[in-house]
KOLDRENMI-397558 format. One line per field, with one value per residue (C-alpha): residue number from 0; residue in three letters; chain; x, y, z. Coordinates in nm, 3 decimals. Example, Ala and Ser with C-alpha at 12.3 -4.5 7.8 and 13.67 -1.06 7.14 Angstrom:
BEGIN
i: (0  1)
aa: (ala  ser)
ch: (A  A)
east: (1.230  1.367)
north: (-0.450  -0.106)
up: (0.780  0.714)
REM end
This chain:
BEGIN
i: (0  1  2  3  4  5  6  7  8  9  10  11  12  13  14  15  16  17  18  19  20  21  22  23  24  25  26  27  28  29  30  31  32  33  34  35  36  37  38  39  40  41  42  43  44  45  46  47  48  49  50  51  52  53  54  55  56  57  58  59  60  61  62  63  64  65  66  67  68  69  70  71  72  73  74  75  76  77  78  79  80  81  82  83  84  85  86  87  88  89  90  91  92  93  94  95  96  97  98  99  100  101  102  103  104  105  106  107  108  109  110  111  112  113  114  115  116  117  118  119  120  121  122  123  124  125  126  127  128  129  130  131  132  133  134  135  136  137  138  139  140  141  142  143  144  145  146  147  148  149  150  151  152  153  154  155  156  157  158  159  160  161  162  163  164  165  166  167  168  169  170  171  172  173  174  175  176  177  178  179  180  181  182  183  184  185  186  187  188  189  190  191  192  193  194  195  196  197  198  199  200  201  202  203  204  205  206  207  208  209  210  211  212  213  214  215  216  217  218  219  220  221  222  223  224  225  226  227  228  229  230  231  232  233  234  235  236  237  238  239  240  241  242  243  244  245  246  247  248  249  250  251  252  253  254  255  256  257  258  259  260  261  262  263  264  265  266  267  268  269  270  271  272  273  274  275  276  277  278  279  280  281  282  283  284  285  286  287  288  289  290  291  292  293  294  295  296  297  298  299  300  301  302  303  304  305  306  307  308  309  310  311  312  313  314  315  316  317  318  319  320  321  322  323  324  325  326  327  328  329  330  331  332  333  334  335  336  337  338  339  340  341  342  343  344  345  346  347  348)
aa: (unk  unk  unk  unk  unk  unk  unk  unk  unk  unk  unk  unk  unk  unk  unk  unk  unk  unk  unk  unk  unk  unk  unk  unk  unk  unk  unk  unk  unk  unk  unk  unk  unk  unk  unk  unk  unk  unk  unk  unk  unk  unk  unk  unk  unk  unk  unk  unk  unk  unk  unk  unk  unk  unk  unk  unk  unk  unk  unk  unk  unk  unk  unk  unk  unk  unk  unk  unk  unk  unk  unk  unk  unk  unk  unk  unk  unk  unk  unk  unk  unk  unk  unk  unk  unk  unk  unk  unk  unk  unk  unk  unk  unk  unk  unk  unk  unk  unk  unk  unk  unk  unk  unk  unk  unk  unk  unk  unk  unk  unk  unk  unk  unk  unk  unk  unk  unk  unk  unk  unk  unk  unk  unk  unk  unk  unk  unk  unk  unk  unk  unk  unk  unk  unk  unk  unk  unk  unk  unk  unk  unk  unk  unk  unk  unk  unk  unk  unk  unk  unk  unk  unk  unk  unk  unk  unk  unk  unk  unk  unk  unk  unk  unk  unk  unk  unk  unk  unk  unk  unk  unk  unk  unk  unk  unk  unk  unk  unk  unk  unk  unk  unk  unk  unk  unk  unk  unk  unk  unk  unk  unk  unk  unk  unk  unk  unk  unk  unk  unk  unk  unk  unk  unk  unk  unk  unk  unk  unk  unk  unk  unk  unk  unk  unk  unk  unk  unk  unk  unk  unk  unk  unk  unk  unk  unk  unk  unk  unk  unk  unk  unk  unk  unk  unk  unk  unk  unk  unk  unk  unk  unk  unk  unk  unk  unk  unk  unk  unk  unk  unk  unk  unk  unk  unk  unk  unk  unk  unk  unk  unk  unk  unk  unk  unk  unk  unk  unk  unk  unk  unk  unk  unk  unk  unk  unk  unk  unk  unk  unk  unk  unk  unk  unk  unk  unk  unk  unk  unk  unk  unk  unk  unk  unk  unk  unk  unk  unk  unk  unk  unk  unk  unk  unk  unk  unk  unk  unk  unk  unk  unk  unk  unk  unk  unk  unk  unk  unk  unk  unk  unk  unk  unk  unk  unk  unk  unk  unk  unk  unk  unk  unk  unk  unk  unk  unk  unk  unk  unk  unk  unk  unk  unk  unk  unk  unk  unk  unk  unk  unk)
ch: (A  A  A  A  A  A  A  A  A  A  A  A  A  A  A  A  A  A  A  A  A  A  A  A  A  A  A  A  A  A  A  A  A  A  A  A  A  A  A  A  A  A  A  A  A  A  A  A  A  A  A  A  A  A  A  A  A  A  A  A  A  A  A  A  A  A  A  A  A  A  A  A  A  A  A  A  A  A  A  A  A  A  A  A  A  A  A  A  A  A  A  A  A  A  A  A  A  A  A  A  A  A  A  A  A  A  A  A  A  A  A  A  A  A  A  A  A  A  A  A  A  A  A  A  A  A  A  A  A  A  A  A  A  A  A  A  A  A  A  A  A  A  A  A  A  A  A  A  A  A  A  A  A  A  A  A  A  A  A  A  A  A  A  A  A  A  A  A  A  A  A  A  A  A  A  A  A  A  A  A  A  A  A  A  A  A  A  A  A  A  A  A  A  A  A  A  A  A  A  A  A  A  A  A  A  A  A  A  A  A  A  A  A  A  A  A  A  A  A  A  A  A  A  A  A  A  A  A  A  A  A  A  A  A  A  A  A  A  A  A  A  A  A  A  A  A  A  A  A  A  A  A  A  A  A  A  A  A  A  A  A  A  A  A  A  A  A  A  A  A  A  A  A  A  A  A  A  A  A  A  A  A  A  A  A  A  A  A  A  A  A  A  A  A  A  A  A  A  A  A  A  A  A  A  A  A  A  A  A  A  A  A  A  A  A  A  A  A  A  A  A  A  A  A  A  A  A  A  A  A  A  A  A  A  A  A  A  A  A  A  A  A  A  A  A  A  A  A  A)
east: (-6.043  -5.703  -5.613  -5.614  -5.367  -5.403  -5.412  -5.223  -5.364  -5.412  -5.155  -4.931  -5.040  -4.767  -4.748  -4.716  -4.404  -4.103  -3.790  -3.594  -3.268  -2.937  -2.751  -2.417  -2.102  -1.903  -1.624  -1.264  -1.011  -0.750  -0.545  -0.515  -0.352  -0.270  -0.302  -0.021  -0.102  -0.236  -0.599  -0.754  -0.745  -0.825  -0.962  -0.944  -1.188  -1.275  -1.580  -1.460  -1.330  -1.399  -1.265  -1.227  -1.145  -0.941  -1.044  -1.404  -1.407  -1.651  -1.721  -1.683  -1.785  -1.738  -1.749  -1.870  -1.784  -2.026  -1.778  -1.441  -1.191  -0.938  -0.615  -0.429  -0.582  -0.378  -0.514  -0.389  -0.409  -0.784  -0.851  -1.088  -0.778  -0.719  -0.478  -0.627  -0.446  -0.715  -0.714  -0.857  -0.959  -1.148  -0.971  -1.133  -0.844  -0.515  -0.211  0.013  -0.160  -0.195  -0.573  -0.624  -0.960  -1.133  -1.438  -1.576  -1.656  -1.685  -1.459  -1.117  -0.963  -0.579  -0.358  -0.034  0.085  0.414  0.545  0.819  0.920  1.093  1.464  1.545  1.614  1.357  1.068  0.742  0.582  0.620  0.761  0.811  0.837  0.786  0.832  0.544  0.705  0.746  1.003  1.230  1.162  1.280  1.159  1.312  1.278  1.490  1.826  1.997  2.146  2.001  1.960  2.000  1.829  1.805  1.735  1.670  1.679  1.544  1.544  1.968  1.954  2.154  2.120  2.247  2.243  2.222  2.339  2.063  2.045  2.204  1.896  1.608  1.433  1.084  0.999  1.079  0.929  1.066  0.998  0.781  1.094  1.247  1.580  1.525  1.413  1.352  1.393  1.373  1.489  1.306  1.437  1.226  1.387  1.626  1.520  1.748  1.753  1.940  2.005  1.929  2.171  2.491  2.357  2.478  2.333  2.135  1.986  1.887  1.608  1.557  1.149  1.212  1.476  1.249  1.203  0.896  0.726  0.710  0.438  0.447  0.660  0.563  0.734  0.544  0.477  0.819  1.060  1.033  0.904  0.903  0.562  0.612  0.358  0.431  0.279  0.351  0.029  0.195  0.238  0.568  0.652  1.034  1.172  1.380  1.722  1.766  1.685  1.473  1.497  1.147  1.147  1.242  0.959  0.766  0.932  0.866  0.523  0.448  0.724  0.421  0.239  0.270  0.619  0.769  1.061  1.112  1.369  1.167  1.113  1.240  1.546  1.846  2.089  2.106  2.277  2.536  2.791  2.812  2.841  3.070  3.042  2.659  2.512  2.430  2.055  2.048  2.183  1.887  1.680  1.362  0.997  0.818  0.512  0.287  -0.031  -0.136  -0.351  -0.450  -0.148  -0.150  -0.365  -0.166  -0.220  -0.073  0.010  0.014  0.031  -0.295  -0.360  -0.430  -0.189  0.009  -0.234  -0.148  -0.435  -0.396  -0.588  -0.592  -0.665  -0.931  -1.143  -1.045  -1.013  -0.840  -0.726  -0.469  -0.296  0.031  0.220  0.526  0.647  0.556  0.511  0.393  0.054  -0.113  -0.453  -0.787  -0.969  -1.175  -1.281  -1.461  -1.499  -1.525  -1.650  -1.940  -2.217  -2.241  -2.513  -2.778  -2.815  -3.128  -3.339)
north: (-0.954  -0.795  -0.515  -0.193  0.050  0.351  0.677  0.899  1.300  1.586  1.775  1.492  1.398  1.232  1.526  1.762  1.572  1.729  1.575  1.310  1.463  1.394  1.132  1.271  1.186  0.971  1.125  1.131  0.945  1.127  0.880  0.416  0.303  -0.073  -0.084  -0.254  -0.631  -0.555  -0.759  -0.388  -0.087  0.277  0.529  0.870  1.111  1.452  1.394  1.205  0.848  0.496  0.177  -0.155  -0.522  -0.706  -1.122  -1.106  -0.773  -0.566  -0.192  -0.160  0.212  0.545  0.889  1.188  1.554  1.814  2.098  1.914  1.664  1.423  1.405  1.118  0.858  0.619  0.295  0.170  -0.187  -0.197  -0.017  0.304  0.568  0.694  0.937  1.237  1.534  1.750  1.735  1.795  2.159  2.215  2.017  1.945  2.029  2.213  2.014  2.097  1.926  1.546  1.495  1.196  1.097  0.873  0.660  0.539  0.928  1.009  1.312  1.431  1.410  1.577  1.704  1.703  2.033  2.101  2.435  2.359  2.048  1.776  1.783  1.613  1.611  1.690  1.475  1.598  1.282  1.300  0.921  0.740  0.443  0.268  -0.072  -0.245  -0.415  -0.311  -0.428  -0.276  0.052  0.184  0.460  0.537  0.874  1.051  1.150  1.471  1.396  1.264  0.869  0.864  0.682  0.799  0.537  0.591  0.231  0.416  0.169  0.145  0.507  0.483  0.695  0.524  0.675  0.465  0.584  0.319  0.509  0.740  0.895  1.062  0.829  0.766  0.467  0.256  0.005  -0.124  -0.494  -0.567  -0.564  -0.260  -0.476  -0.482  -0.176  -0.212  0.141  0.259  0.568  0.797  0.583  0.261  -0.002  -0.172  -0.226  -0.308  -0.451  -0.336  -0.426  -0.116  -0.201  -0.200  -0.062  -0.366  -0.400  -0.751  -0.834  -0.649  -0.726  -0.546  -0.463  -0.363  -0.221  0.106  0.376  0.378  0.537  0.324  0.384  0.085  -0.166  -0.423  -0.723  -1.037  -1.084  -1.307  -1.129  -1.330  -1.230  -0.856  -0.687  -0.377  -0.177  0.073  0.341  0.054  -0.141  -0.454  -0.561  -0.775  -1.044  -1.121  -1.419  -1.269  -1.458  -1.250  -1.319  -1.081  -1.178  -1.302  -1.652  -1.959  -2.113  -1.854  -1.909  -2.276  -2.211  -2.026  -2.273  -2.366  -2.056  -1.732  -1.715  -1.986  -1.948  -2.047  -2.064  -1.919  -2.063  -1.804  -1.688  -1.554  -1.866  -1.964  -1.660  -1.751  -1.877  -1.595  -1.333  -1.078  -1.119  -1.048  -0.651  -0.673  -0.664  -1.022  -1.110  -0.964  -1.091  -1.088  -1.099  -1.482  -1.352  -1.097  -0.883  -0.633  -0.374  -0.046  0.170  0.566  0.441  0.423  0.102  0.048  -0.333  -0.605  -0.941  -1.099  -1.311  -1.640  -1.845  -1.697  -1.377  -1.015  -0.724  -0.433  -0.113  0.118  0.520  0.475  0.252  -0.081  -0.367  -0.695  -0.960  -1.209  -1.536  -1.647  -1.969  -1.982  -2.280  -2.220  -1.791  -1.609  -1.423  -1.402  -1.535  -1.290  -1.413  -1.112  -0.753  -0.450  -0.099  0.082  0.383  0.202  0.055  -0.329  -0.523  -0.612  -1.015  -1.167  -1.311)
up: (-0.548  -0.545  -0.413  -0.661  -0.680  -0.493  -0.694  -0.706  -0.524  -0.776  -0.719  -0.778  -1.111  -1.343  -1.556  -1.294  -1.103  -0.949  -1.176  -0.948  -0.805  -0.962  -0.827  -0.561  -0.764  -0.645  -0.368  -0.518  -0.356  -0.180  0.002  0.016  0.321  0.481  0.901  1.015  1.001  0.617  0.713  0.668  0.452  0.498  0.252  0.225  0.022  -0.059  0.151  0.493  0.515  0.507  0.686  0.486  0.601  0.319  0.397  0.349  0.173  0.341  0.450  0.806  0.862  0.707  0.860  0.626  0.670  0.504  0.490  0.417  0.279  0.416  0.267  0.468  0.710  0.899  1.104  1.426  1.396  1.402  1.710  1.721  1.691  1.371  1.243  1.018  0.794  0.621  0.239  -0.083  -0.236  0.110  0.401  0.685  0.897  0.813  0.653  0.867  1.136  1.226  1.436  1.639  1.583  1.838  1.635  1.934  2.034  1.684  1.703  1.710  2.116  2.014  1.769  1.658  1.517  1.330  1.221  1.033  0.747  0.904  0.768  0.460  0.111  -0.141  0.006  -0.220  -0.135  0.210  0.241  0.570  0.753  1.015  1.145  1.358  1.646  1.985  2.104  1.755  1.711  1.347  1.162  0.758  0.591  0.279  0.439  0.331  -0.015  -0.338  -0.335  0.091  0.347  0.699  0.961  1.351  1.551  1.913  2.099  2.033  1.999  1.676  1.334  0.989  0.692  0.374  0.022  -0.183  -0.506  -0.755  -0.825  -0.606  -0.345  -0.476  -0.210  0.010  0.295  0.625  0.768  1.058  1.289  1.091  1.028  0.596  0.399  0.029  -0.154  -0.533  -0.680  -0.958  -1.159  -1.089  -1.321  -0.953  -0.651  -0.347  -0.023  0.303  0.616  0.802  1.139  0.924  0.555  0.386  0.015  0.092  -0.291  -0.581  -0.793  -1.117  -1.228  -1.585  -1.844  -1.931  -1.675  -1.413  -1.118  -0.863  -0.643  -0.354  -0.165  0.053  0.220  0.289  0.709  0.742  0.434  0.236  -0.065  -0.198  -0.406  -0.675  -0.812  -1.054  -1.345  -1.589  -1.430  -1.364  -1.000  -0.961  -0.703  -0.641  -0.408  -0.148  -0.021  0.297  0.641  0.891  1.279  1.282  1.513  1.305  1.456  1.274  0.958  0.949  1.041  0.683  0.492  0.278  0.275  0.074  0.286  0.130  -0.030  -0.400  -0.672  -0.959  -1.306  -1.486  -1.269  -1.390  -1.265  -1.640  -1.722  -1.448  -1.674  -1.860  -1.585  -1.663  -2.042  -2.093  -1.960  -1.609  -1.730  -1.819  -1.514  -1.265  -1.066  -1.209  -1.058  -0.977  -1.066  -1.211  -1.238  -1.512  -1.462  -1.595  -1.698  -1.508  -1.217  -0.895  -0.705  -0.347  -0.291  0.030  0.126  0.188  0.493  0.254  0.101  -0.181  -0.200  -0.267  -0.223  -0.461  -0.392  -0.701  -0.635  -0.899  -0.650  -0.724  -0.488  -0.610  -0.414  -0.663  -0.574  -0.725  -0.761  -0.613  -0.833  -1.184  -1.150  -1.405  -1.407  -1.094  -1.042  -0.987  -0.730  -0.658  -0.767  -0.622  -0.669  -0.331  -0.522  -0.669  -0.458  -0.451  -0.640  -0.431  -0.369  -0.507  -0.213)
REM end
């Protein structure tokens, strides 16, 4: 005989049941970050923050606070020292403040306190740069006029200053060795390549003829190719013609990866002919390859570790992970979607 269903006390009769709580809202993102080698990602929240790997996608902790936000959270490669800055309407530690938190101790172990803006030029965003090798020390930040670059190479102990743009900076991203930085101005329809040693204009690349925000940079691992995002919602990929000092050996390792460089399909070398007759517009460099997306949502772009892959993170939770051809171009290829703000759906056993 089967078993029957236990029932259920008096005082817990069906009519007389407590309503089921609400269900917490999700927390509101505050903050999308890369670690250095781009194979992880780090959110921050109004409620704590939470550490992401990229290639499988999949949550690899999250620390909570019950009486504050995060506003900025920074990865070391993917050891157990993060970087912290308090956030949101209540932040868990003051902005003017960077706190080293230690995961393994699960609490912060120094700070870094500042009393005073760094000096620049109008810098709202609070952009900066830094490259990723040791040996090649660079960092980039807005110089002290409209459209200027400042770069410090430390380990020549040499400042150059780099006049990129007519307009306002509004980003810009260094190379792993720090010897290329890409930069865009308020503007958003050109973006240009330097060498940062001598400020040399390298390449320019042009993402539209209408006006945009641009809201990310990112260089592939050998400089090779260049990825936009923007408040248009497209992500663009351009072929890059310049030449970083990573090792050759390095370069021909990747020839036939997402490194490789490509002519593409739709480049401007017909228009060749007729340079300096047609508007300089038709004669840009235009992207290889794109992805659309939701227009107004701010998405933060890398290179992904597989072949021809780019990870976009969007501040609305999103997590896609594209692939593009480097032959034919055009639209990019979804491979895979999440939402970090919404749970995952359980698997079926």
């Amino acid at each position: 005989m089967p078993p029957q269903p236990e029932s259920l006390p008096p005082h817990h009769s069906p009519a007389a049941a407590s309503p089921e709580p609400s269900p917490t809202p999700p927390p509101s993102l505050l903050h999308l970050s890369f670690n250095q080698d781009q194979a992880c990602f780090a959110a921050a929240a109004d409620n704590g923050f939470r550490i992401y790997d990229c290639n499988p996608f999949r949550e690899l902790f999250r620390r909570e606070f019950d009486d504050g936000g995060i506003g900025q959270v920074e990865m070391l490669f993917r050891c157990n020292i993060l970087a912290l800055v308090g956030g949101g309407s209540h932040p868990q530690y003051p902005p003017n403040k960077v706190m080293i938190w230690d995961d393994h101790l699960g609490r912060c172990i120094g700070e870094l306190s500042f009393r005073a803006a760094i000096e620049t030029f109008l810098n709202p965003k609070g952009l900066c740069a830094v490259s990723h090798l040791s040996d090649s020390l660079v960092l980039a930040c807005p110089g002290l006029h409209k459209g200027q670059i400042r770069v410090e190479h430390y380990a020549q102990k040499k400042t150059k200053f780099i006049s990129a743009h007519d307009s306002r900076i509004a980003c810009f991203a260094l190379t792993l060795d720090g010897q290329l930085i890409a930069t865009a101005s308020t503007k958003g329809t050109l973006i240009r390549i330097f060498d940062t040693d001598q400020g040399t204009l390298l390449q320019e690349v042009r993402r539209g003829a209408n006006a945009a925000e641009i809201y990310s940079l990112a260089f592939s691992s050998t400089a090779q190719w260049l990825a936009v995002s923007s408040d248009k919602g497209t992500v663009h990929v351009f072929s890059l013609k310049v030449n970083s000092s990573i090792p050759q050996n390095e370069k021909s390792q990747n020839s036939s990866n997402s490194d490789a460089a490509v002519t593409p399909s739709n480049s401007s070398r017909s228009f060749i002919k007729f340079k300096g007759v047609l508007p300089k517009y038709f004669n840009s460099e235009w992207s290889v390859a794109q992805f659309h997306l939701q227009e107004g949502t701010q998405y933060t772009v890398a290179f992904g570790q597989q072949k021809n892959t780019v990870i976009i993170l969007g501040m609305d939770g999103s997590f896609y992970r594209c692939q593009f051809d480097p032959a034919q171009g055009g639209e990019m290829t979804k491979l895979e979607y999440h939402n970090i703000l919404e749970p995952e759906p359980e698997t079926a056993l």
